[in-house]
Structures are given as structure tokens and as C-alpha cells.
C-alpha positions as CSV (number, residue, x, y, z in Angstrom):
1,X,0.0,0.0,0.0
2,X,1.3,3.8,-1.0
3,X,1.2,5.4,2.2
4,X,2.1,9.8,2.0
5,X,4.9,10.5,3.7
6,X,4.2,14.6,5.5
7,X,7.0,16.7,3.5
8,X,8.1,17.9,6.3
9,X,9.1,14.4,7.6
10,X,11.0,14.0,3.8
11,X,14.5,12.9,4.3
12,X,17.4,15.7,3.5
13,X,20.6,15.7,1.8
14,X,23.9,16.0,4.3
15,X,24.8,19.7,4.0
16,X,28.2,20.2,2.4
17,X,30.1,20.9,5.5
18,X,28.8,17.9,6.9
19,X,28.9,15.7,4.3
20,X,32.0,13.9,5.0
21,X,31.4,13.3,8.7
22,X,28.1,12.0,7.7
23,X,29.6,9.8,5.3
24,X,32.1,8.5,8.0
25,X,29.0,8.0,10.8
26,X,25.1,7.6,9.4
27,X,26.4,6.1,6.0
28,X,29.5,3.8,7.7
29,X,26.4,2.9,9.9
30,X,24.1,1.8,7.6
31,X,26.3,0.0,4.6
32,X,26.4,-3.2,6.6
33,X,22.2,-3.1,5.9
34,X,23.1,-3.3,2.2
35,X,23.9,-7.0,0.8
36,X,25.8,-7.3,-2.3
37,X,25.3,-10.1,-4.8
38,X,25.9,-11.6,-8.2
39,X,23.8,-12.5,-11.0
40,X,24.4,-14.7,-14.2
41,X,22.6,-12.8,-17.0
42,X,21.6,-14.4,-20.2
43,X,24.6,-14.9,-21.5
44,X,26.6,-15.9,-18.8
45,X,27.9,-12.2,-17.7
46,X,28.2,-11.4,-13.7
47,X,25.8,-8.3,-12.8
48,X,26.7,-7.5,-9.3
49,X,23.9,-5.4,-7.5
50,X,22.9,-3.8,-4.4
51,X,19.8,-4.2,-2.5
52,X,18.4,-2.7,0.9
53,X,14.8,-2.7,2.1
54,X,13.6,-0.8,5.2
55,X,10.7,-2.4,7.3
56,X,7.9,-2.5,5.9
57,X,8.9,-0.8,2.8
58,X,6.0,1.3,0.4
59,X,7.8,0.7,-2.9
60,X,10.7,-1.0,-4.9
61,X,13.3,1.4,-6.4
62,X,15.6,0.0,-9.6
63,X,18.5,2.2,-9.7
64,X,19.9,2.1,-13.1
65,X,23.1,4.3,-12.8
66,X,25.0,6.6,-15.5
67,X,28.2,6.0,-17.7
68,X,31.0,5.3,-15.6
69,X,29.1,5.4,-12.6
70,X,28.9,2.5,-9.6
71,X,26.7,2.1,-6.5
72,X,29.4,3.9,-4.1
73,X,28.4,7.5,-5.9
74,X,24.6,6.8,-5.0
75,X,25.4,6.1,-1.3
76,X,24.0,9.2,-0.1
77,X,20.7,8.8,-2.0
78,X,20.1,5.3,-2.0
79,X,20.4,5.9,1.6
80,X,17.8,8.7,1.7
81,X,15.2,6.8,-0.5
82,X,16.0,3.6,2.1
83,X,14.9,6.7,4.8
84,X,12.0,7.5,3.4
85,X,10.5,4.1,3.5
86,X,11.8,2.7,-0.1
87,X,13.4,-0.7,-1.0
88,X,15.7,-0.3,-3.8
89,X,17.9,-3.1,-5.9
90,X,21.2,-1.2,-7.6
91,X,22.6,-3.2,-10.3
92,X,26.0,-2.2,-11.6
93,X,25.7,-2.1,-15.5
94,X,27.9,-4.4,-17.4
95,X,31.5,-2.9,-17.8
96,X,31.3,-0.8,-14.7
97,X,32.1,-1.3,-11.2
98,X,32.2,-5.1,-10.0
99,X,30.4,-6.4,-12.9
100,X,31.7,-8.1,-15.6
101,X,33.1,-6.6,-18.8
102,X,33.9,-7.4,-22.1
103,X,37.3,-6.0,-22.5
104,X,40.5,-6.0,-20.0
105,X,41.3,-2.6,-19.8
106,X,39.2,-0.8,-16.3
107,X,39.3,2.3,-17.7
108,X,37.2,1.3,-21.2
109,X,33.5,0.7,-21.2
110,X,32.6,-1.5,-24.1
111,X,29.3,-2.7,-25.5
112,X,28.3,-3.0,-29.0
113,X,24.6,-2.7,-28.2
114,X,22.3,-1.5,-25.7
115,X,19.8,-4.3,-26.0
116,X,22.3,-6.2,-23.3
117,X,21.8,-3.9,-21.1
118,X,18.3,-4.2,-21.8
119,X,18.5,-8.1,-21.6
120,X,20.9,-7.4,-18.3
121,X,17.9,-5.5,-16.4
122,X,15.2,-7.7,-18.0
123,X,16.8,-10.7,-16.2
124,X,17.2,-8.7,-12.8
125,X,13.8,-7.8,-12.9
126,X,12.5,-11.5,-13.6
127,X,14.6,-13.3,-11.5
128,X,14.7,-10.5,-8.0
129,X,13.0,-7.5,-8.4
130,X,9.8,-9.6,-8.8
131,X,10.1,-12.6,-6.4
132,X,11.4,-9.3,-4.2
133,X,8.0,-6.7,-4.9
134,X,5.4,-9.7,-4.3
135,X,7.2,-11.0,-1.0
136,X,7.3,-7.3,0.3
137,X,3.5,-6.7,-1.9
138,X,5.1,-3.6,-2.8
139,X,4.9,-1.2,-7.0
140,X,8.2,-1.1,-8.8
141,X,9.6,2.1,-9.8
142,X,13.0,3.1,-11.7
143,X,15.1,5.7,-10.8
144,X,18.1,6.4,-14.2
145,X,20.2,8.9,-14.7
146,X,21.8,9.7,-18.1
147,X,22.7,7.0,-20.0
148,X,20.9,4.9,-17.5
149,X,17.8,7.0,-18.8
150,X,18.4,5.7,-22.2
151,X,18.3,2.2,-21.3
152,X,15.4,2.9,-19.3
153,X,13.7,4.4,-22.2
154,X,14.2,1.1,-24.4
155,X,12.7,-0.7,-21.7
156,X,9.8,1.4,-21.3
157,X,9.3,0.9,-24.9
158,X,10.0,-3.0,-24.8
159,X,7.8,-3.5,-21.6
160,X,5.4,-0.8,-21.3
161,X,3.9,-2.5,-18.5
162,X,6.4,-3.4,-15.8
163,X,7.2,-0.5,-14.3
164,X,4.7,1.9,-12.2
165,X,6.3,4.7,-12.7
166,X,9.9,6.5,-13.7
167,X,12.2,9.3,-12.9
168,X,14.7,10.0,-15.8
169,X,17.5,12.2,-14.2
170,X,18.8,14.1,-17.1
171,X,18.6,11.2,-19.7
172,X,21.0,10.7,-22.5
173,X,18.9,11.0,-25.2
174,X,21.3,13.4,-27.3
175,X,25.0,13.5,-26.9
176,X,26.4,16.7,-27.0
177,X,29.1,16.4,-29.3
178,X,30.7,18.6,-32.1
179,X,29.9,16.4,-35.2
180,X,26.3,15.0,-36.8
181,X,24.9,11.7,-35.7
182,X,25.2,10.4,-39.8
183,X,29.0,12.0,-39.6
184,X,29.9,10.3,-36.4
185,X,28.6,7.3,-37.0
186,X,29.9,7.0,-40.7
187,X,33.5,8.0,-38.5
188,X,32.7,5.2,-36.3
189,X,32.3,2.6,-38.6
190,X,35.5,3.4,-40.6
191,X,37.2,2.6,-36.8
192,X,35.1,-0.5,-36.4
193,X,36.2,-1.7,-39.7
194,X,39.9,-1.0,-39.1
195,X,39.2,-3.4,-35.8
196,X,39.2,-0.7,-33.8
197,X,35.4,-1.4,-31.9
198,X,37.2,-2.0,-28.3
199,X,39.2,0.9,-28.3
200,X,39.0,4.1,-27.2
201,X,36.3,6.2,-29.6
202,X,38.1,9.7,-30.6
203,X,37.6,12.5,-28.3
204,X,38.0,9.6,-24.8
205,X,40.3,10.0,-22.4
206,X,41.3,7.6,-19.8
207,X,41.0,7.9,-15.8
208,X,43.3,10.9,-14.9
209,X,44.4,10.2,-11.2
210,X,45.0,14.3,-11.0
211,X,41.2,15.7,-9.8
212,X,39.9,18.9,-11.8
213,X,36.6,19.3,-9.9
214,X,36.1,22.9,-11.3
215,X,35.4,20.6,-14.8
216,X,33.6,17.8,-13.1
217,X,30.1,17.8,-13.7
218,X,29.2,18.4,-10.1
219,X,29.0,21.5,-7.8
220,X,29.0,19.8,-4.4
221,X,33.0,20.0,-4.0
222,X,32.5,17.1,-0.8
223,X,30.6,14.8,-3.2
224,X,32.9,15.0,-6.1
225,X,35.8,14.1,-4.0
226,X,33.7,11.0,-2.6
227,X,33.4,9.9,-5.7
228,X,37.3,10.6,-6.9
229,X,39.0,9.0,-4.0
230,X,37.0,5.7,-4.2
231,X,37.7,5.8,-7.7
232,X,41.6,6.2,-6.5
233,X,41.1,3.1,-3.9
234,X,39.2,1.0,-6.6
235,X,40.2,0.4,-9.9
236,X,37.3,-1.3,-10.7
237,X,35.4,2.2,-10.2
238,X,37.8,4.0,-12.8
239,X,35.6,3.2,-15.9
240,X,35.1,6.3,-17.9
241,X,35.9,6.4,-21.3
242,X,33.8,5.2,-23.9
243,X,35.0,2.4,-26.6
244,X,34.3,3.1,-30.7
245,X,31.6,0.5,-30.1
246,X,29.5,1.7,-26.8
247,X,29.7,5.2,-29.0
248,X,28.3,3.9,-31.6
249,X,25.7,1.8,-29.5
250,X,25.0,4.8,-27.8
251,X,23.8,7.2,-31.1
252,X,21.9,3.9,-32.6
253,X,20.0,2.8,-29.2
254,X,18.8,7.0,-29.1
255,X,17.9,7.2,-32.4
256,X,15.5,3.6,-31.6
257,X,14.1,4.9,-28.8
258,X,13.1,8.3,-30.2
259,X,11.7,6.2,-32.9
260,X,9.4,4.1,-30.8
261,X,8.4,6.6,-28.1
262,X,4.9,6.2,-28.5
263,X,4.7,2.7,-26.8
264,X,5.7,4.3,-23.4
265,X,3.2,3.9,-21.1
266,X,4.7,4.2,-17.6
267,X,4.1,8.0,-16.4
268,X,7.3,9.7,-16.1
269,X,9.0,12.4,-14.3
270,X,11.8,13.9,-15.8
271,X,14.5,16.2,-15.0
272,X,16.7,18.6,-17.1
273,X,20.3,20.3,-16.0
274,X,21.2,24.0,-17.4
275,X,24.3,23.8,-17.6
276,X,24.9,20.5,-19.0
277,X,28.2,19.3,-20.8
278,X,27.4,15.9,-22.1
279,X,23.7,15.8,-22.7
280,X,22.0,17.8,-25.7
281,X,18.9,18.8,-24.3
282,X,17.3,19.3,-27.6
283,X,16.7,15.3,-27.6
284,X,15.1,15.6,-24.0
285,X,12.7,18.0,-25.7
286,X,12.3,16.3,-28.7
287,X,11.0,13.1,-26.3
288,X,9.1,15.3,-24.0
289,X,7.2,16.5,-27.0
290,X,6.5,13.4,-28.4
291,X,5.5,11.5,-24.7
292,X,3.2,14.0,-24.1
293,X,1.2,13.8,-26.8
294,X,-0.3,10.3,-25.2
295,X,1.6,9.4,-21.9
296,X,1.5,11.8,-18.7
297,X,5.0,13.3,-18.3
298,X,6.4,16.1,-15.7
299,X,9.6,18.0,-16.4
300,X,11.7,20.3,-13.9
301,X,14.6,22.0,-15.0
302,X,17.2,23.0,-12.9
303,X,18.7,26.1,-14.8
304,X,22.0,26.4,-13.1
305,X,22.4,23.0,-11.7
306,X,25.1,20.6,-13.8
307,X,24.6,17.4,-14.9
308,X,24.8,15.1,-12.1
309,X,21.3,16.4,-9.9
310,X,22.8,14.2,-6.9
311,X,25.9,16.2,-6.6
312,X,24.9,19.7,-6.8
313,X,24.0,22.6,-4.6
314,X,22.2,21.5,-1.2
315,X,18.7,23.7,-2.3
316,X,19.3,21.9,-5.9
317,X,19.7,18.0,-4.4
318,X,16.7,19.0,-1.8
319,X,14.2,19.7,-4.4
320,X,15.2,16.9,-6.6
321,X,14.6,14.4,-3.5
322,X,11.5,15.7,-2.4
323,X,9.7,16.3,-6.1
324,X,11.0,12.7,-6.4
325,X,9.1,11.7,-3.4
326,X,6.3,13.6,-4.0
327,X,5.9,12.3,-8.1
328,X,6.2,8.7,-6.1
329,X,3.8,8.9,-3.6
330,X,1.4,10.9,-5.9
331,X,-1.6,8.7,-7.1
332,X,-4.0,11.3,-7.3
């Protein structure tokens, strides 16, 4: 049953000059509530996950994280969801974090399509999210940022049913980038041909162990260093830079999903950054245009927040949280 949580009793984000001794005491506190498993997907590829459920939880939450990104960056707000009465199952996507991965090298992420990922989170949500949501009698929601709103966005479109409702945190559904989608992917193709698919796609860098928060894509100076320094300590975590083939994946799988946007069914909430240096927002308004012609979609843009929502200002990460809440609770 949905119960609504008072706003005022709405969990809040550890202030930046707290944040780290937070981290140190409520989060140190609370990991050991969070169990951490495997899962052989269809074709034989490890998924690790997350999962944590509070008692008597209102709701199951599938995280489905960003490019490059692992479950130690969402500690903070997996934690506040957990506080505000939510289960929630956090699966590392193949090529990142303690999953498994299709090429050696920990700074490359590699796929050369998105429907494994698709067939990754398919398999998750057969075999634990729902033997998980009928034992607890609980709705499942979704909860992807970037290129984990992409993915989303196939699977919307795949299986229209499944999910109650979702919250796309500034999806990928344009990357910003200097050339045309026909130019880059005609580029791309001349790379793949010269056997070049695994390798880095032009314009990737590997892992720099020198930080440069003032060109992160964060404002929360605490979080970003959070972030860094466990990608320091682990080098599982130091996956970010794209392969010719996941860039090539990438423009393909958005240019499918814009195609197919009318079989999305599950209402929506999504949220846009100003100042974003990755995302085009002109393909977030291109879906937003074409959703709401039959599906029931809200949009909040944050004008002078960057791209990662979780890791900006403490007003910014507040009102993220709580119209998250709110959108989840609502069932008019």
C-alpha cells in the first residue's frame, strides 16, 4: 500500500560541511544493511547489485546508474530513498564497477549494443526485483540517470507495463558532441572496420588520477571528492571512457528509442540540468514533445544545476529528492 509521507518528515541531503562526517558515521552505519550479490545474466555475464529494504517498505526502487558510474556514488541517495521508506535493488551495468566486462582494460567501457543492457535489467527484474516486490506486496519504480535513462527508455518501450512509474534524471537522449549523428557514426564505422570497436572512440580520455573538480560535472566540491577518491582506492570504479563500439551503441540505441516513443506507457517524471556538458537537451525536448502527446509526463529544469542532480547545490539536491518523493507517492 502507497502510504504519503508529511513533507516535512521528507528525508534531506547531508549539507556540504557535513557531508563527510556524515559519510564517516550515518552512511559507515548503515552499509552493513546493504547486501551485495551476483547474478548470471543471459549470457553468462556477472551483474553485481545492491539491495536494501527498510521495514515495511512502500515501494521498490531499480536504480539504473550513469556512464562510468557505480553504487558507491549513490550512497548518499540510495540511503535517503531507504529513509523514506523505499526498497531499492542497484545493479552495476555491465562494464562498470564489480560487474563483468567485455574487454580487459578498467578504464574502457565496451558494449556494442544497448539491448544487453536491456537483456541485463530484464533478467534482474524476472529473477529478483519480482520474487522481491510480491514477497514485500510492494509497486516497482525506476530511478536512471543519463545514460541509464536511455536504457530505461528502451525498456519502457519493450515492456510498457512493468514498471509503475519512472524518474529520468537528465537522460542521454542526445549527446552533445561537435559532429552529426550520420557524420559520427559513418566516423565510427570506418574505426570499427579498421578493428578498432574495443578501443577508445576519438575525443575519450582515460581515468586521470590528478582531480579537476572545477570541470567535473558536479557542484558539491564534498561529493565529487567522494566519488574521486574511491575511484583512487578502486580500480574497478575508474571506468570512464567510452570504446568506438558503446559510442556507436549509444547514437543507434537513441535514435531507436526516439523512434518508438509512443509505446511508453509508464508516467514519467523527468528532469533537465542548465548547464549540462554531455547531454544535448534538444533530444530531451524532442521526447518530451513526443511522450506527451499520449503518456502523462512532468519535467523540472534545474537552470543552473550541472549534470549530475545528486551532486549539486544542497537547495538543488533538496528539491530533486523531495519532487522525487512527491511524483512517487502521488496517485491522485
Amino acid at each position: 500500500m502507497n502510504i504519503k509521507i508529511p513533507k516535512e518528515s521528507y528525508p534531506t541531503p547531508f549539507p556540504e560541511n557535513e557531508y563527510n562526517t556524515m559519510i564517516d558515521t550515518v552512511i559507515a552505519e548503515w552499509l552493513p544493511c546493504v547486501s551485495n550479490n551476483f547474478m548470471e545474466s543471459y549470457d553468462g555475464m556477472k551483474i553485481n547489485y545492491y539491495h536494501a529494504s527498510p521495514d515495511n517498505p512502500q515501494g521498490m526502487i531499480l536504480f539504473i546508474h550513469g556512464f562510468g558510474e557505480f553504487h558507491a556514488k549513490y550512497h548518499e541517495l540510495s540511503y535517503l530513498f531507504y529513509q523514506a521508506g523505499y526498497a531499492f535493488v542497484f545493479p552495476e551495468l555491465r562494464g562498470h564497477g564489480l560487474s563483468g566486462r567485455e574487454v580487459e582494460d578498467p578504464d574502457i567501457v565496451h558494449v556494442d549494443s544497448y539491448n544487453k543492457y536491456v537483456k541485463d535489467i530484464h533478467q534482474l527484474c524476472d529473477s529478483i526485483l519480482t520474487p522481491m516486490a510480491k514477497r514485500l506486496s510492494v509497486p516497482i519504480y525506476v530511478f536512471a540517470h543519463s545514460m541509464g535513462g536511455a536504457i530505461t527508455c528502451l525498456y519502457l518501450e519493450k515492456y510498457p507495463d512493468y514498471f509503475q512509474k519512472a524518474v529520468l534524471s537528465v537522460p542521454m537522449l542526445k549527446i552533445k558532441k561537435k559532429t552529426s549523428d550520420a557524420a559520427s557514426l559513418l566516423a565510427l564505422t570506418f574505426l570499427k572496420l579498421l578493428g578498432k570497436n574495443k578501443q577508445l572512440a576519438p575525443t575519450q580520455t582515460p581515468f586521470d588520477e590528478n582531480p579537476n573538480f572545477e570541470e567535473s560535472n558536479c557542484l558539491s566540491r564534498a561529493r565529487y571528492f567522494y566519488t574521486f577518491n574511491k575511484r583512487l582506492e578502486f580500480k574497478e570504479y575508474r571506468t570512464q571512457a567510452g570504446s568506438t563500439g558503446w559510442l556507436y551503441a549509444s547514437i543507434k540505441a537513441i535514435k531507436q528509442l526516439q523512434k518508438n516513443t509512443d509505446k511508453i506507457k509508464t508516467p514519467i517524471l523527468l528532469f533537465q540540468a542548465g548547464i549540462d556538458p554531455l547531454v544535448d537537451e534538444t533530444g530531451q525536448n524532442e521526447f518530451i514533445r513526443k511522450v506527451s502527446q499520449h503518456n502523462e509526463i512532468q519535467v523540472k529544469k534545474f537552470k543552473n544545476a550541472k549534470h549530475e542532480l545528486y551532486s549539486d547545490t544542497h537547495e538543488t539536491i533538496s528539491e530533486y529528492l523531495h519532487m522525487t518523493l512527491e511524483f512517487l507517492e502521488d496517485w491522485g
